[in-house]
SERO-4910 file (N, C-alpha, C, O; in steps of 0.05 Angstrom, whole numbers):
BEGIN
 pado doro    nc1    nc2    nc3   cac1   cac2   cac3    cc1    cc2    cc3    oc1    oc2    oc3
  Unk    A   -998   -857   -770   -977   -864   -789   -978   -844   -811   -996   -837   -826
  Unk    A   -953   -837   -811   -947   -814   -845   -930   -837   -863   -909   -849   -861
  Unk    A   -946   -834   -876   -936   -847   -905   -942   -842   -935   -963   -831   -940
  Unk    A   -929   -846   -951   -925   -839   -981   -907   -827   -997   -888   -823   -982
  Unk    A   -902   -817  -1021   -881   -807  -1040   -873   -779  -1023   -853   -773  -1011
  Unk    A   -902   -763  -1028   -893   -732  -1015   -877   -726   -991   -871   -741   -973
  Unk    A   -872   -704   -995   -844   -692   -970   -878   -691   -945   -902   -689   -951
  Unk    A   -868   -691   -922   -877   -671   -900   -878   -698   -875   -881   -696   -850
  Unk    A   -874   -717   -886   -883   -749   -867   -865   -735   -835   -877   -732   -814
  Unk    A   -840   -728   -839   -827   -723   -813   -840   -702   -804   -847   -706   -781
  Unk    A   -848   -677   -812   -849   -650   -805   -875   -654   -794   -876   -645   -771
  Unk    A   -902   -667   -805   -923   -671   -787   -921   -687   -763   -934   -684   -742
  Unk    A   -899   -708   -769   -904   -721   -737   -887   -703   -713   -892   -709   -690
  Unk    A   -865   -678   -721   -850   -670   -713   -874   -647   -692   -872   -639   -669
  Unk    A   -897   -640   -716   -914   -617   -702   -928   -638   -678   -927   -628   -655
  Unk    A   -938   -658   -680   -946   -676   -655   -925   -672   -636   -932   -668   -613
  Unk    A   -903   -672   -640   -886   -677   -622   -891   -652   -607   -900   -653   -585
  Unk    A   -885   -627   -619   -886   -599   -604   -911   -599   -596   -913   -581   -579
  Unk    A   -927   -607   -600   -958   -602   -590   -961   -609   -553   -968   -595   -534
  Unk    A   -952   -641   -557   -943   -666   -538   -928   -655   -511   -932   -662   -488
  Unk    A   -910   -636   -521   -890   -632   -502   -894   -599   -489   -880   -587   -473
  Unk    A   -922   -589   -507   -934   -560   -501   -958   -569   -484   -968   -552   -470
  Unk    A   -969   -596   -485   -981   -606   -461   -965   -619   -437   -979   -625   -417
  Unk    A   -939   -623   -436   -920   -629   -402   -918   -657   -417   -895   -665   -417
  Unk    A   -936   -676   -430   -927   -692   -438   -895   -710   -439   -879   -694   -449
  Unk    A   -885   -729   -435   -854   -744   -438   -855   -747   -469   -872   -732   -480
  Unk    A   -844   -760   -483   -844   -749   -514   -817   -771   -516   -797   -765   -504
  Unk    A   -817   -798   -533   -783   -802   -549   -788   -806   -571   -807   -819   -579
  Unk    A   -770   -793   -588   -764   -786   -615   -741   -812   -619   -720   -811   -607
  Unk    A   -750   -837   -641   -727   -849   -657   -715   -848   -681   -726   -865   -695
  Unk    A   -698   -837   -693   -706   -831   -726   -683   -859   -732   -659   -859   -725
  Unk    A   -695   -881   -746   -679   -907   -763   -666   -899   -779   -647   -913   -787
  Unk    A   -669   -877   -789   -650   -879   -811   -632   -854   -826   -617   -852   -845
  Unk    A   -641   -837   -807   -622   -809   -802   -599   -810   -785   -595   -791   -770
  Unk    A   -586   -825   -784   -568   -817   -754   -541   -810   -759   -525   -802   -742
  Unk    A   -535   -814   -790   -506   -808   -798   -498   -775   -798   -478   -765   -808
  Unk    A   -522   -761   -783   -526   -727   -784   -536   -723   -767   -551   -741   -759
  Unk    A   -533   -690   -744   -547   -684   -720   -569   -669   -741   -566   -649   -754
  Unk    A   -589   -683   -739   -611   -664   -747   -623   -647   -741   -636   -646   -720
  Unk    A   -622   -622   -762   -631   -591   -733   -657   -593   -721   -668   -576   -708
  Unk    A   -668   -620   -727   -699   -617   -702   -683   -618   -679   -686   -603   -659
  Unk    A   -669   -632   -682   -656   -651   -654   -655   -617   -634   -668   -607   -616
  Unk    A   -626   -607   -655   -623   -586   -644   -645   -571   -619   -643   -571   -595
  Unk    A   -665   -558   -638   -686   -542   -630   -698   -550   -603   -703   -537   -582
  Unk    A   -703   -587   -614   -710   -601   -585   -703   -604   -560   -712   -617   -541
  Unk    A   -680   -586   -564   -658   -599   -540   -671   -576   -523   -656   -573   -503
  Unk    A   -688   -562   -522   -694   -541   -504   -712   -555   -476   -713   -547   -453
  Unk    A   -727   -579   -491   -741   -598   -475   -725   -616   -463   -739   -636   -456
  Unk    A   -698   -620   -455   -689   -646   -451   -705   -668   -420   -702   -691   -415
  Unk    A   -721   -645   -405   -739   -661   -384   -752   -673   -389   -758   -691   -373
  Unk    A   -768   -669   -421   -795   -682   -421   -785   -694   -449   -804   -708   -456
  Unk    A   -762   -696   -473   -761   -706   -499   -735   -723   -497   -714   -714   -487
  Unk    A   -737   -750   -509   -711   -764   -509   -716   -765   -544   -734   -774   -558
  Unk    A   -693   -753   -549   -683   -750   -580   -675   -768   -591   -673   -755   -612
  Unk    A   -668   -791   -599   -639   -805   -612   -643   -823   -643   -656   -843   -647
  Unk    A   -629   -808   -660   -622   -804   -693   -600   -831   -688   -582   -827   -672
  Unk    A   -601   -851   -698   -594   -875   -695   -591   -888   -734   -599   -875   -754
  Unk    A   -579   -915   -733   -582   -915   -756   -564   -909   -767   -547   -898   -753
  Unk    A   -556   -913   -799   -518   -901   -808   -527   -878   -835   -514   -875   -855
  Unk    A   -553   -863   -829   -554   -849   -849   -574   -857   -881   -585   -879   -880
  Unk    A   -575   -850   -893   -599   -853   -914   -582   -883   -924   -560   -883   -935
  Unk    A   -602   -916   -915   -585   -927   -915   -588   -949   -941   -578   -972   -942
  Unk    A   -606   -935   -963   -621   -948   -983   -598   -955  -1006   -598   -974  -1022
  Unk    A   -578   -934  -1002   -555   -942  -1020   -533   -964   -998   -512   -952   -997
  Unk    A   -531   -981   -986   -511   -980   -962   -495   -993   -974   -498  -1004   -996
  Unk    A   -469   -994   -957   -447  -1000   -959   -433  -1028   -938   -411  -1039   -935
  Unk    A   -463  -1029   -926   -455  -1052   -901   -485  -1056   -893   -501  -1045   -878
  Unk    A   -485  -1073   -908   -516  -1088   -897   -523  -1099   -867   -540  -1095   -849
  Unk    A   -504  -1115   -871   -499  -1120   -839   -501  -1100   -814   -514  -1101   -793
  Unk    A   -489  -1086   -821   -485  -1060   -800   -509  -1047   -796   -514  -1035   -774
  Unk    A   -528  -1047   -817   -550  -1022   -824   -568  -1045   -813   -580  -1033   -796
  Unk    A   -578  -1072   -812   -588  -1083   -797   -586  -1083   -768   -606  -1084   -753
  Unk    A   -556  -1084   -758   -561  -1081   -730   -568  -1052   -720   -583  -1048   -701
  Unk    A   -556  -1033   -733   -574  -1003   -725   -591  -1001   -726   -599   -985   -709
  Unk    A   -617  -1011   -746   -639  -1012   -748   -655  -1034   -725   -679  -1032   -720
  Unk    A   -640  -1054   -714   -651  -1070   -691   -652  -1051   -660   -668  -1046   -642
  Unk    A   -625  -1046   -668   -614  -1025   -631   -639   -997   -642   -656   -990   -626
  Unk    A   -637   -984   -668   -659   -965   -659   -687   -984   -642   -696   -981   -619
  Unk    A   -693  -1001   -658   -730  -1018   -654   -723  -1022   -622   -739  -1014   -605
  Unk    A   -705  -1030   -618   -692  -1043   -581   -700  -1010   -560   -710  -1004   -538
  Unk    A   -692  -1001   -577   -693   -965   -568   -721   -953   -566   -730   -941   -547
  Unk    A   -733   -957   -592   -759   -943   -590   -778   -966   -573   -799   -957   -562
  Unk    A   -773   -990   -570   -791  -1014   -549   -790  -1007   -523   -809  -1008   -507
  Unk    A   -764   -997   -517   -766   -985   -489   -778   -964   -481   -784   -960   -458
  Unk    A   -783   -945   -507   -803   -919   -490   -837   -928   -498   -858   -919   -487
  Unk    A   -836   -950   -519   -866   -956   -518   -876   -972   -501   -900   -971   -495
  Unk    A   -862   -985   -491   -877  -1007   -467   -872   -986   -437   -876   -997   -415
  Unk    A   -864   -959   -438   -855   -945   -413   -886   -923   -416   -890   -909   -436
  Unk    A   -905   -923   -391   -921   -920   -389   -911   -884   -378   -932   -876   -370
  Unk    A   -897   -869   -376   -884   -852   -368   -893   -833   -401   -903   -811   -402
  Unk    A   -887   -846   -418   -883   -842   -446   -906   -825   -462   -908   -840   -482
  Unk    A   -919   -809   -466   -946   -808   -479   -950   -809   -505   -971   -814   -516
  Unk    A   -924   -802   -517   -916   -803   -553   -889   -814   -560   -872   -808   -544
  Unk    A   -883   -826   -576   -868   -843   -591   -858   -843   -615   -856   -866   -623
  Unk    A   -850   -827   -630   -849   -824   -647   -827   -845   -667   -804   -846   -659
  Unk    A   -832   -858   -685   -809   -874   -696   -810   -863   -729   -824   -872   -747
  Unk    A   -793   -846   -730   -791   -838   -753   -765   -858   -773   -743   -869   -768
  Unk    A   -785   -853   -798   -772   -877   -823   -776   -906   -812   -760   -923   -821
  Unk    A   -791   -913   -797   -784   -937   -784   -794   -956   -814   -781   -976   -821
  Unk    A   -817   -946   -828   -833   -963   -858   -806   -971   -878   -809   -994   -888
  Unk    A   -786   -959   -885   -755   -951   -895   -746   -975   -887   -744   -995   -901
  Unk    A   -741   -972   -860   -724   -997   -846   -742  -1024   -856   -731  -1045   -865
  Unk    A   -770  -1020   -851   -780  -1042   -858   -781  -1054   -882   -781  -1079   -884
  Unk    A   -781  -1034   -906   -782  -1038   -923   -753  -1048   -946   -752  -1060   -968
  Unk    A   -740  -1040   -934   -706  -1052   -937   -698  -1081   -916   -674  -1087   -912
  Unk    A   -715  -1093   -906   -709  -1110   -895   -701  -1119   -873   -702  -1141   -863
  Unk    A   -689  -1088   -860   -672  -1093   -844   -691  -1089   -808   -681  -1086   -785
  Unk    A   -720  -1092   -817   -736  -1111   -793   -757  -1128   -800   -757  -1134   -824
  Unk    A   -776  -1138   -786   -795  -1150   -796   -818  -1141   -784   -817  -1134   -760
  Unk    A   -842  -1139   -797   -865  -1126   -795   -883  -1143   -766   -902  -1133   -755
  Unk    A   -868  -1171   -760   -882  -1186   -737   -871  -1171   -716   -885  -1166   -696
  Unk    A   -852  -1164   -717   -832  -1161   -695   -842  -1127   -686   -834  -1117   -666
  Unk    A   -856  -1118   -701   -857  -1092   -701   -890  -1089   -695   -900  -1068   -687
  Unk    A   -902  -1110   -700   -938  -1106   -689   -928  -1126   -655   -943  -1122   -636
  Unk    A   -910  -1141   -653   -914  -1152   -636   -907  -1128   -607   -918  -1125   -584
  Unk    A   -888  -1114   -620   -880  -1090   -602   -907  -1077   -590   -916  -1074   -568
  Unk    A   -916  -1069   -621   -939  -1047   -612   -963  -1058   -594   -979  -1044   -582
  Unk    A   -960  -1085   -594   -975  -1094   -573   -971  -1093   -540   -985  -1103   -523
  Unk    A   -944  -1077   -538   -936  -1075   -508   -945  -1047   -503   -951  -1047   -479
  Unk    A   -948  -1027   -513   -952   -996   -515   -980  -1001   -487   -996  -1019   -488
  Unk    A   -979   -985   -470   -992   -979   -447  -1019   -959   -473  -1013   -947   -494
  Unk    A  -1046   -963   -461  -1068   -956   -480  -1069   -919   -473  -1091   -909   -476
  Unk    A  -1057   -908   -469  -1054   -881   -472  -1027   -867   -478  -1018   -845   -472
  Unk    A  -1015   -892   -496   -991   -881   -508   -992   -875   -546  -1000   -890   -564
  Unk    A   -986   -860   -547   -989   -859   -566   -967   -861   -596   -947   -847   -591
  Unk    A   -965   -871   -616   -949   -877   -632   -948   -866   -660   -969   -864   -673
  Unk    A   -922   -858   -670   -929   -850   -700   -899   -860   -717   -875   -859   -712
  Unk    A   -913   -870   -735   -891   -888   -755   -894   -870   -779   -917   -863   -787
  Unk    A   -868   -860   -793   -869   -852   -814   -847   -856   -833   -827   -866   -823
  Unk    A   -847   -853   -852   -839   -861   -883   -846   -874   -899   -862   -890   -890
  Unk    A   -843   -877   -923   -853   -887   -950   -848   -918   -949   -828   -931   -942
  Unk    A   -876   -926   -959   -880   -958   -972   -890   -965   -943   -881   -987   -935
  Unk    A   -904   -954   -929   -922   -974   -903   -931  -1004   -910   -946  -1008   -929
  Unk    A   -922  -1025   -894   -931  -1050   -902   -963  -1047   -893   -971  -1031   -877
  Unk    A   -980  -1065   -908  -1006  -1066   -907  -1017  -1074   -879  -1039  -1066   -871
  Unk    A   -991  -1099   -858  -1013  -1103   -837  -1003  -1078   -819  -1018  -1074   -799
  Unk    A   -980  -1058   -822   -988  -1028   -799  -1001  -1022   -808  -1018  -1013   -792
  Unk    A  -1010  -1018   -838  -1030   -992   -839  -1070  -1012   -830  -1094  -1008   -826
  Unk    A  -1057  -1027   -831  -1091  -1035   -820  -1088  -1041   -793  -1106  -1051   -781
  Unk    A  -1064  -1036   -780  -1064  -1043   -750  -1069  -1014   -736  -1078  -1011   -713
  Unk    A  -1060   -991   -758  -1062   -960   -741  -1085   -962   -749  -1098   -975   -765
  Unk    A  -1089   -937   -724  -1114   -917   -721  -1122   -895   -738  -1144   -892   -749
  Unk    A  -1100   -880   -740  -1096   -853   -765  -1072   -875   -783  -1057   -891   -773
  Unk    A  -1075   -868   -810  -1066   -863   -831  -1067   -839   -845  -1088   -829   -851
  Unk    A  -1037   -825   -855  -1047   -805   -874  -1021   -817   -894  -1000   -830   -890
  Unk    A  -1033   -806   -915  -1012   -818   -947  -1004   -787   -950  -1022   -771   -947
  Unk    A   -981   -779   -954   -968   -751   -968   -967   -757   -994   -954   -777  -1000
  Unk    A   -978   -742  -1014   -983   -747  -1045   -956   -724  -1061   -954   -699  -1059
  Unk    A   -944   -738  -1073   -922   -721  -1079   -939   -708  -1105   -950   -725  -1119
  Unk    A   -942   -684  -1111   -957   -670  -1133   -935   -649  -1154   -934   -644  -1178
  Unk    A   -919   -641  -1134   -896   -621  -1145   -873   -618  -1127   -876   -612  -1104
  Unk    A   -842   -622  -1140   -825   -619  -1118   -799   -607  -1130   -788   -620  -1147
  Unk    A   -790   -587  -1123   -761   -578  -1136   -741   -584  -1142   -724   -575  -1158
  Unk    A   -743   -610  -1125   -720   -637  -1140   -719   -650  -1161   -700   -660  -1174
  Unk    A   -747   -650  -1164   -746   -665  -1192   -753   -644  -1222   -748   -651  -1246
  Unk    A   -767   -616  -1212   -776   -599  -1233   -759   -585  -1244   -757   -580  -1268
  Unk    A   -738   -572  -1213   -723   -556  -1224   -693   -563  -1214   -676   -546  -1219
  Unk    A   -686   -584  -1202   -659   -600  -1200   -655   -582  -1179   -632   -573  -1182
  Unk    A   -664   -574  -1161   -657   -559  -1135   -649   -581  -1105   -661   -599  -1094
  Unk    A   -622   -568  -1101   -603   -591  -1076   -635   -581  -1054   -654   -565  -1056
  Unk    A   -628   -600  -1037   -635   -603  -1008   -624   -575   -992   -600   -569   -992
  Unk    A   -647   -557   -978   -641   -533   -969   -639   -542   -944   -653   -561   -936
  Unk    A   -618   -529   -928   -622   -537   -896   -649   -510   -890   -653   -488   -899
  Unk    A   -662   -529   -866   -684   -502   -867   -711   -510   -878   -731   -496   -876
  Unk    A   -711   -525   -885   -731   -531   -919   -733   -567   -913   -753   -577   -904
  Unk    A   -711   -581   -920   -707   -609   -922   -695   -615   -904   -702   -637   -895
  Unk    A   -677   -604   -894   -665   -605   -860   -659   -600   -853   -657   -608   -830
***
């Protein structure tokens, strides 16, 4: 699990992913809460489409939303999405990026989300990332790492989001 204030939570689980799929490994990528954008990982990824199932789901950064309702059932159909490659023994990595976000806005519940991880075949492997991890994943994972935000251009020097950089 990547979690905390600092930037890098996606980009380390993103290097698992290339690692994963530089071993023949199967590989699905869920991102909850990116989906209102093709994200250029996606892009890059698409070179694997034998061994990586991509899908950016979700209505986009959805902490300001405009439809609660809506941003709940995208955030269920992603969890419905990422359950099917964790209980698929085919699968060796999993990735559910922002899924802590979703959790943490409400729009799942933390039972529903250990009860999942209880289907995962024991050589699959899983990585949850974004800010505010509820306490029973992080005592349910194996790895935890916290990203410590120390210095960031957004806030020092009012610098936009670079594609390249932030995405």
């Amino acid at each position: 699990m990547n979690t905390g204030n600092g930037k890098g939570k996606t980009t380390a689980a993103l290097g698992m992913v290339l690692r994963s799929l530089g071993h023949g490994y199967r590989v699905a990528v869920i991102q909850f809460i990116k989906g209102a954008w093709e994200p250029a990982e996606k892009q890059i990824f698409s070179h694997w489409r034998d061994q990586l199932v991509f899908q950016a789901m979700g209505e986009g950064f959805t902490w300001e939303t405009q439809d609660r309702d809506r941003d709940i059932k995208a955030a269920q159909q992603a969890w419905q999405a990422g359950l099917s490659y964790l209980s698929d023994p085919a699968f060796k990595l999993v990735l559910l990026d922002e899924i802590n976000v979703a959790l943490k806005l409400g729009f799942l519940t933390v039972e529903t989300i250990l009860l999942g991880l209880e289907q995962k075949p024991p050589e699959t492997h899983v990585i949850l990332t974004g800010r505010g991890a509820p306490t029973p994943l992080i005592e349910r994972a194996d790895l935890v790492t916290e990203m410590t935000l120390v210095k960031h251009p957004f806030r020092e020097q009012g610098v936009k989001a670079q594609p390249g950089i932030e995405f």
